[in-house]
C-alpha positions in Angstrom: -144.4 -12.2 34.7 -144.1 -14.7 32.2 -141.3 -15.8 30.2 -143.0 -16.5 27.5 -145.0 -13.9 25.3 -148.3 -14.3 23.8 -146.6 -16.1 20.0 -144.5 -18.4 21.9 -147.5 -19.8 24.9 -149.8 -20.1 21.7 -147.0 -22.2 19.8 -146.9 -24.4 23.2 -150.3 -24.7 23.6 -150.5 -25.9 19.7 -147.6 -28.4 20.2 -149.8 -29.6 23.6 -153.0 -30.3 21.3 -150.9 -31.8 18.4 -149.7 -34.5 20.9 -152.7 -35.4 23.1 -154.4 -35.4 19.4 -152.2 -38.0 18.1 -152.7 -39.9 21.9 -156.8 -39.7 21.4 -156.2 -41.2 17.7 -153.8 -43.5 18.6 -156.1 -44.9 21.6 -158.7 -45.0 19.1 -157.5 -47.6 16.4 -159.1 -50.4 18.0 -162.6 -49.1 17.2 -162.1 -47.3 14.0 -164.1 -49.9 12.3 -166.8 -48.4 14.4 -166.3 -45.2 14.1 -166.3 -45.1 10.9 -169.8 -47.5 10.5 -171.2 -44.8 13.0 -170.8 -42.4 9.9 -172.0 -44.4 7.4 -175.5 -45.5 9.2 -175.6 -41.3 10.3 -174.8 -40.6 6.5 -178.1 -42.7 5.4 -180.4 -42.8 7.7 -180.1 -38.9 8.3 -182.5 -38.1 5.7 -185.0 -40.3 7.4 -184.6 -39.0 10.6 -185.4 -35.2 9.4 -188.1 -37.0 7.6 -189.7 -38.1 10.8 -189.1 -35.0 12.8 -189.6 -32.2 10.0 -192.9 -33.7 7.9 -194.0 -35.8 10.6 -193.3 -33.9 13.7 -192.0 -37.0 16.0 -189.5 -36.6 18.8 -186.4 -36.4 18.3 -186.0 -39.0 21.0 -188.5 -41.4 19.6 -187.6 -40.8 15.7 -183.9 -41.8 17.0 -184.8 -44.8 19.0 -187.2 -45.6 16.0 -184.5 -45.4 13.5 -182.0 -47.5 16.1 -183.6 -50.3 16.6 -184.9 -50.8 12.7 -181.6 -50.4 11.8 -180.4 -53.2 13.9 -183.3 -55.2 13.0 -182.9 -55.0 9.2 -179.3 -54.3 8.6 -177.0 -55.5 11.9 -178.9 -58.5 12.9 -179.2 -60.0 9.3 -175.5 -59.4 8.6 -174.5 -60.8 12.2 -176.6 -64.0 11.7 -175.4 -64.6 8.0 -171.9 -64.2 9.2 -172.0 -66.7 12.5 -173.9 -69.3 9.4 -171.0 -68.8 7.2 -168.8 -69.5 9.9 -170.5 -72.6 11.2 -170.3 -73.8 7.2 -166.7 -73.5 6.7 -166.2 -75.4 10.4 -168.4 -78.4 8.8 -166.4 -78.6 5.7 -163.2 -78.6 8.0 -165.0 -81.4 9.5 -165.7 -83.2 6.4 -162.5 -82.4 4.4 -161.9 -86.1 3.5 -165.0 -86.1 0.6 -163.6 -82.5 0.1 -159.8 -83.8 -0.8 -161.5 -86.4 -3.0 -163.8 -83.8 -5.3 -160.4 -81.8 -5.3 -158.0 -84.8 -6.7 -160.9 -85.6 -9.3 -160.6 -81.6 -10.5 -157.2 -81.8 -10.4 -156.6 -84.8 -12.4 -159.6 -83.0 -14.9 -157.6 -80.4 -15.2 -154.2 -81.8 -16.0 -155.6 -84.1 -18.8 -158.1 -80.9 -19.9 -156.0 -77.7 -19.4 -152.4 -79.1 -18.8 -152.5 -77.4 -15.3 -152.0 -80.1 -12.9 -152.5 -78.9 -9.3 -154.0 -75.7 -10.4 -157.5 -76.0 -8.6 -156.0 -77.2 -5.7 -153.8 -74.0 -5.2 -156.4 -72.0 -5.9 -158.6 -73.6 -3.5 -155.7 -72.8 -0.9 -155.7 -69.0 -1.7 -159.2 -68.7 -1.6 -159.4 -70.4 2.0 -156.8 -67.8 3.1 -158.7 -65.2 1.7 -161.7 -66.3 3.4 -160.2 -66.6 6.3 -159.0 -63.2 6.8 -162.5 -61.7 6.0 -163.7 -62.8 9.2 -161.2 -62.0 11.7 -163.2 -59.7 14.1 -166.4 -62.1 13.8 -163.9 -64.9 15.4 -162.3 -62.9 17.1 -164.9 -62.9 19.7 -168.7 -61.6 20.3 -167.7 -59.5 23.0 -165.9 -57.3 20.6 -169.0 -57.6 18.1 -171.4 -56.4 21.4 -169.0 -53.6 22.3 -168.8 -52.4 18.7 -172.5 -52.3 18.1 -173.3 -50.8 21.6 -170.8 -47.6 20.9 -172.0 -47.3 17.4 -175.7 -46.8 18.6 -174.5 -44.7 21.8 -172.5 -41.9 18.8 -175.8 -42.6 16.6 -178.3 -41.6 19.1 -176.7 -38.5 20.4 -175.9 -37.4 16.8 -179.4 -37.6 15.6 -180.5 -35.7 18.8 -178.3 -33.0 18.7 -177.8 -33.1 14.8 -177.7 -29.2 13.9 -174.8 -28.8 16.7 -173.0 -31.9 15.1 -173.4 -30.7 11.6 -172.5 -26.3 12.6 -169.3 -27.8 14.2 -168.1 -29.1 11.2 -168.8 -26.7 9.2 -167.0 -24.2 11.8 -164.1 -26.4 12.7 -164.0 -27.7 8.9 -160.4 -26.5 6.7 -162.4 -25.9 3.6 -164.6 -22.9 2.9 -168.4 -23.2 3.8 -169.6 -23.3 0.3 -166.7 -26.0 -0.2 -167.6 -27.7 2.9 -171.0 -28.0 2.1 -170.0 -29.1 -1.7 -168.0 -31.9 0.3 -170.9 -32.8 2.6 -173.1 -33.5 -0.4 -170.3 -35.2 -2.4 -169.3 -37.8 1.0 -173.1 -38.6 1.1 -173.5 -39.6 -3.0 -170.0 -41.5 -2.5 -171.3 -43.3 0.6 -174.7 -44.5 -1.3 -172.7 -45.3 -4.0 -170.4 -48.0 -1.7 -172.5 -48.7 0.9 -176.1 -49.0 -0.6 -174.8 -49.2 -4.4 -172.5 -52.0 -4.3 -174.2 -53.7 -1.3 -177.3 -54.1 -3.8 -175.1 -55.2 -6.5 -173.7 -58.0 -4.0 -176.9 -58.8 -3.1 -178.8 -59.3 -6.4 -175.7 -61.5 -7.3 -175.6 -63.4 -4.2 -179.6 -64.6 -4.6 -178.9 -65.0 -8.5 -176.0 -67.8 -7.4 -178.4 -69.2 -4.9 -181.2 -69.1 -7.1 -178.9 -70.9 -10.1 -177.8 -73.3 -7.3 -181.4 -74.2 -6.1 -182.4 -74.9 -10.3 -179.5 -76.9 -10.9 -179.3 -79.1 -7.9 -176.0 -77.7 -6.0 -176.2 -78.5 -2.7 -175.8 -75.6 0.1 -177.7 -72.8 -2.1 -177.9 -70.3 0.5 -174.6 -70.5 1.8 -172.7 -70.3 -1.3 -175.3 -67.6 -2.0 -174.2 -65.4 1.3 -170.0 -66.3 0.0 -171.0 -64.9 -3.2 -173.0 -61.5 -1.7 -169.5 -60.7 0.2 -167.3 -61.3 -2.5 -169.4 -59.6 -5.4 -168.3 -56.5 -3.2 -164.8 -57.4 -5.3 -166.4 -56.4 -9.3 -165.5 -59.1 -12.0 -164.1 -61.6 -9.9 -166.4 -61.5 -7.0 -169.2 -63.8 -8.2 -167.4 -66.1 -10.6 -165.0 -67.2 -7.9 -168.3 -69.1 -7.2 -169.9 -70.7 -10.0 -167.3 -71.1 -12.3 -165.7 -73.9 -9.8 -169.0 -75.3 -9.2 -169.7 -75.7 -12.6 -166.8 -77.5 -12.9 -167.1 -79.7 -10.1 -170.5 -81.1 -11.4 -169.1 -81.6 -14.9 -166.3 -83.8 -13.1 -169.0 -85.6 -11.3 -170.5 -86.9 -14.3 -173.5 -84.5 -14.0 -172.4 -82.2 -17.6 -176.2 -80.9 -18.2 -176.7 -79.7 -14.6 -172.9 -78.2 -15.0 -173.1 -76.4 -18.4 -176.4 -75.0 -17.5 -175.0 -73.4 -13.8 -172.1 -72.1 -16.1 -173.9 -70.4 -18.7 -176.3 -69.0 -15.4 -173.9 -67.2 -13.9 -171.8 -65.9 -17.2 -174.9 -64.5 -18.8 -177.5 -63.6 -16.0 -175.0 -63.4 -12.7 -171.8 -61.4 -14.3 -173.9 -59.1 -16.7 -176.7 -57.7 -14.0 -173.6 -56.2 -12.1 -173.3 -54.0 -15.1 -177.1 -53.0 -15.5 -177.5 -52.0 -12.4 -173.9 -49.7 -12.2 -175.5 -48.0 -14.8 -178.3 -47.3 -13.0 -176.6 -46.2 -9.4 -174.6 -44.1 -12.1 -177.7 -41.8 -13.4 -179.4 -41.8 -10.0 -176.2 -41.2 -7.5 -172.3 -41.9 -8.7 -170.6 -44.7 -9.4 -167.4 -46.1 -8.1 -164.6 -46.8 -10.4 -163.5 -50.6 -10.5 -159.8 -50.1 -9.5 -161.0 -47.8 -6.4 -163.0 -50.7 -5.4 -160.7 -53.4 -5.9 -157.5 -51.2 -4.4 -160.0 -50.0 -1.6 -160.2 -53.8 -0.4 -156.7 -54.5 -0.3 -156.7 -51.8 2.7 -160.0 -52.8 3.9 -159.7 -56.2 4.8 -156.2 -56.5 6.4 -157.8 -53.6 8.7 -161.2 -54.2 9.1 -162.0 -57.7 8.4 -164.6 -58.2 6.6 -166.3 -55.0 6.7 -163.0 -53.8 4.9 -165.0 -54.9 1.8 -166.8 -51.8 1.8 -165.0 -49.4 3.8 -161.7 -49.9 2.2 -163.2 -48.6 -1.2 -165.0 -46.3 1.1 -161.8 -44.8 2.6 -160.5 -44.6 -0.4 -163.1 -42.3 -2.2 -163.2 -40.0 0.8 -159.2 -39.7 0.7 -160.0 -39.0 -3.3 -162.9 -36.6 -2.4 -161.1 -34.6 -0.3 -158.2 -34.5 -2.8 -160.3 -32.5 -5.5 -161.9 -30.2 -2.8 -158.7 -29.4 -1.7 -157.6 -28.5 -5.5 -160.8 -26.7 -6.3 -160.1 -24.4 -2.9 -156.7 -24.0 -3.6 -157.3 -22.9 -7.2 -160.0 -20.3 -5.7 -157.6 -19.2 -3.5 -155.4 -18.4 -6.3 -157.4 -16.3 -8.4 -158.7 -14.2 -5.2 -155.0 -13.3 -4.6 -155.0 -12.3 -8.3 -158.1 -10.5 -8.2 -156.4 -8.4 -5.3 -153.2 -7.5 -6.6 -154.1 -7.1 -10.5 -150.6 -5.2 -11.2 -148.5 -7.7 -9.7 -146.5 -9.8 -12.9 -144.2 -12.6 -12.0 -140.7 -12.5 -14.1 -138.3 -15.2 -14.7 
């Protein structure tokens, strides 16, 4: 006979699945970046998928491999290749930093007789290169990590489109919320991830070709590049673009060339900065939009965890934490007013 009785073995076997929980979580850090992107491509291309199987009656094994391999043709292997150029960029300027340290001293001097800021430039310059530095830390970090990543993401993708209604009923069973909640935060979690993830990677986008495209017309050299710098860092709104230009600009006034200059400047602070507001207000009617300080807050966790994917799943993270803040308040305030409903009489006294 057991020592225990049937409270006490259930309390054990609780304590056991609290621990080997926190094991499985802990083991899983190292590919929480992935995780995480395997939910995001499920999230958007889900729609797609029932799309394929429901209107046009594909297998599900060929509207998944379908869906796969266009993803990694349009979305992975563009980023990947952008990123390996951008890195291959910075290694040439490291390369050629002595013409680098000579435009640097001319904008410093320009803006100690200009601006009475001597050595400002050049300490910006500094913080900048540290900040670009950390946004690629898992692409340096080695492919093999990049391959491993990729390969796991697509094994989770494939095996949650095939089985998707077994996916999606276990978290509705296993989910804290109520189903009409839980559903309420399904549909919530998929506007908030087209809002960061498709949203803001427009926005980035759209500001990254405008800075190439201003480039190209007023004879900077490296368009695309600085075009690709600019698409990560519009992911940051205000500052994300301008980091850009506005030191361009200035280096080509400094090198004598003040038309070219002026004209790049008043590019990006008419057309560049003011199309990331058009087309929030758009994403705004059509989905939800994303506060500024989430985003900006959002990648101060993202990066330092992520790398640069941080730059959207740090505001990501971030929305889903405050999501499931108000569902929690909106279930806890139902709760409150069915215990209410059931004992009417009941008055609380001071």
């Amino acid at each position: 006979m057991s020592v225990f009785n049937y409270k006490q073995r259930n309390n054990i076997v609780l304590a056991i699945l609290i621990i080997l929980a926190a094991f499985i979580i802990y083991s899983l850090r190292i590919i929480a970046g992935t995780l995480l992107t395997t939910v995001v491509m499920y999230t958007i291309l889900r729609p797609l998928y029932l799309h394929l199987t429901r209107q046009w009656h594909w297998r599900r094994i060929g509207a998944a491999a379908s869906l796969i391999a266009g993803s990694f043709v349009i979305i992975v292997l563009p980023i990947l290749t952008l990123t390996l150029m951008v890195i291959n960029k910075i290694n040439d300027f490291q390369r050629d930093s002595f013409k680098i340290r000579i435009i640097l001293s001319r904008i410093d001097d320009f803006m100690g007789s200009k601006l009475k800021q001597p050595d400002l430039f050049n300490n910006l310059t500094a913080r900048f290169k540290n900040f670009i530095g950390d946004l690629f830390p898992s692409i340096l970090g080695g492919a093999f990590d990049i391959a491993l990543g990729v390969t796991v993401m697509y094994f989770l993708l494939y095996f949650m489109f095939i089985r998707h209604e077994e996916f999606e009923n276990s978290l509705l069973k296993y989910s804290p919320f109520q189903e009409q909640n839980s559903r309420r935060f399904a549909e919530e979690l998929k506007n908030t991830t087209y809002s960061n993830v498709l949203g803001q990677g427009f926005i980035a986008f759209v500001q990254g070709a405008l800075l190439s495209i201003g480039f190209f017309i007023f004879g900077i050299p490296d368009a695309i590049f600085w075009g690709v710098i600019a698409t990560f860092l519009s992911f940051l709104p205000i500052i994300g673009a301008p980091v850009i230009f506005i030191p361009a600009a200035v280096i080509t006034i400094v090198q004598g060339d003040t038309f070219n200059g002026v004209g790049l400047l008043l590019w990006g602070l008419i057309l560049i900065t003011n199309i990331d507001n058009v087309i929030r207000f758009i994403i705004a009617r059509k989905v939800a939009d994303t506060h500024p300080i989430i985003t900006v807050i959002g990648v101060i966790i993202g990066i330092p965890a992520f790398g640069i994917i941080g730059l959207v799943f740090g505001p990501l993270l971030l929305s889903y934490f405050i999501l499931t803040v108000r569902i929690y308040e909106t279930s806890r305030m139902a709760t409150e007013r069915l215990e209410k409903m059931k004992h009417p009489d009941e008055k609380n006294y001071l």
